[in-house]
N, C-alpha and C positions, 0 to 999 in steps of 0.2 A: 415355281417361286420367283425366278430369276424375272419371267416375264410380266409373272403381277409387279414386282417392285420398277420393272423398265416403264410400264404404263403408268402406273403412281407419279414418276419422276419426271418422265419426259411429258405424258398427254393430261398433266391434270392443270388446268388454268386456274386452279384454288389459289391464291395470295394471302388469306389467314397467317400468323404467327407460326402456328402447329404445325401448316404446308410449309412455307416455309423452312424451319426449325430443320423437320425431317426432311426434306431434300437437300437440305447441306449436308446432310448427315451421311446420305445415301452416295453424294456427290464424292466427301471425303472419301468412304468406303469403296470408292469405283476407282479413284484415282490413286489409294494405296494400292488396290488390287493390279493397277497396269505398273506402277512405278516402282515398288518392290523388286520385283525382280531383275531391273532393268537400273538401279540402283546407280551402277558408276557406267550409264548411257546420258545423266542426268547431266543438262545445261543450263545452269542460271547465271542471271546478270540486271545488272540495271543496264538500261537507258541511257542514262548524266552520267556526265563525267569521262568523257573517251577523248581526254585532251593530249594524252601524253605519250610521245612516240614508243613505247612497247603495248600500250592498250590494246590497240589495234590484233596485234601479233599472238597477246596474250587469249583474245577469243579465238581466233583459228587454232591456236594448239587443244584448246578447251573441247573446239567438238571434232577434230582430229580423234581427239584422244576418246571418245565418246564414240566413236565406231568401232573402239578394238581394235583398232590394230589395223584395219581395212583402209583405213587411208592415213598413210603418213608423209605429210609432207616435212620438207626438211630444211634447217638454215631460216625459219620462218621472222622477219623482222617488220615493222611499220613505224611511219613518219609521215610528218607535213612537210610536202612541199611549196614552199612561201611562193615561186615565181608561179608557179600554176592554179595555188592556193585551194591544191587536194593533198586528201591521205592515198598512201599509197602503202599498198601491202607487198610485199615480195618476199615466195619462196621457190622450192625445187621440189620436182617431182622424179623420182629416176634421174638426175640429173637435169633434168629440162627444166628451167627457170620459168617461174611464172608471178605476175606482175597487174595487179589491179590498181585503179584510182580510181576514186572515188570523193563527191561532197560531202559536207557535214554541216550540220545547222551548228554552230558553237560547241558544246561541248556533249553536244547527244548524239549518240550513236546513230549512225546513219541506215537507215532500213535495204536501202541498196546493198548495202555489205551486207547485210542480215542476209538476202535472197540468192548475194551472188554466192554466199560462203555455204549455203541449204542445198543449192541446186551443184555444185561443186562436189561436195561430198558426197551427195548423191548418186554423182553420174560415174565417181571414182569408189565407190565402198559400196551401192547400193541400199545404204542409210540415209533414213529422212529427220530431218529434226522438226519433233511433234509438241505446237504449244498445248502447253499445261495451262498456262495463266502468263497473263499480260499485261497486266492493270499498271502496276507500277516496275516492277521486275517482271524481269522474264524468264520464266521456268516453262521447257522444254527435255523432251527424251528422244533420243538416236536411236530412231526405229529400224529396221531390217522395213524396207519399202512396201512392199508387201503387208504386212503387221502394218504399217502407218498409215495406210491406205483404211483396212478393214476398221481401225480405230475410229477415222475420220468419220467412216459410212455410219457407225454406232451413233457417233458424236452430232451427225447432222439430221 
C-alpha cells in the first residue's frame, strides 16, 4: 500500500485538479505522520522582522530547546553592533564562551545564522533541523541526524 501511494505522489507527472487535490492530501498525511511525534522538536519562524536585540537570542534557545536537552547553551543573548554594523550572538557552553557575527539584510533573518546555528547543534547534540516548509515561515523538526538524513533520502 505504502508503495502504491509513494509512486501515485512522487512519480506521477499528472497536474489535473484531482492529482493535485490528492497529493496534498497525501503530502499533509506524510508530514503529520513524521511531525506528531516529534511534536516539541518543532521549529518555526518567519523571515521579517529580526531587528531587535533579543530576536536573535530568542531562536537559539528555540532550537536548543528542540534537541531535548542535548544541547544547552547558556547565558544566551544578541545585539547589533553599530561600529562593525553586525549582530552578534554570544553564549556559553560548559563554561566556554562562544561568540558569532554575522550580516543581515535589514530586518530579515540572515540564512548565515540559520546554517551556523543547524550545523552547531548538530556537531553538539547530534540533531539536525529538518525544513518542513519555507515559503514564507519556516517550519522545521530537530531530528536525531540519522532519522534526518533517511528523511531527506525519502524526500529527494
Amino acid at each position: 500500500m505504502f508503495k502504491m501511494v509513494f509512486k501515485l505522489f512522487f512519480m506521477s507527472r499528472r497536474n489535473d485538479v484531482a492529482s493535485i487535490v490528492f497529493k496534498m492530501f497525501v503530502f499533509a498525511g506524510l508530514a503529520w505522520l513524521v511531525v506528531t511525534p516529534f511534536a516539541d522538536r518543532v521549529v518555526g519562524f518567519s523571515f521579517e522582522d529580526y531587528c531587535n536585540d533579543e530576536d536573535h537570542a530568542s531562536l537559539v534557545d528555540e532550537v536548543a530547546q528542540a534537541t531535548q536537552g542535548a544541547w544547552q547553551p547558556e547565558n544566551v543573548t544578541s545585539s547589533f553592533d553599530e561600529d562593525s554594523d553586525r549582530w552578534v550572538v554570544t553564549f556559553a557552553e560548559g563554561g566556554t564562551p562562544v561568540t558569532w557575527r554575522f550580516s543581515q539584510s535589514g530586518d530579515n533573518l540572515s540564512t548565515t545564522l540559520i546554517d551556523k546555528l543547524n550545523a552547531h547543534a548538530q556537531e553538539r547534540s547530534g540533531h539536525t533541523l529538518v525544513e518542513i516548509d519555507t515559503e514564507d515561515y519556516f517550519e522545521g523538526v530537530m531530528l536525531p541526524t540519522d532519522l534526518a538524513s533517511a528523511v531527506r533520502a525519502l524526500a529527494a
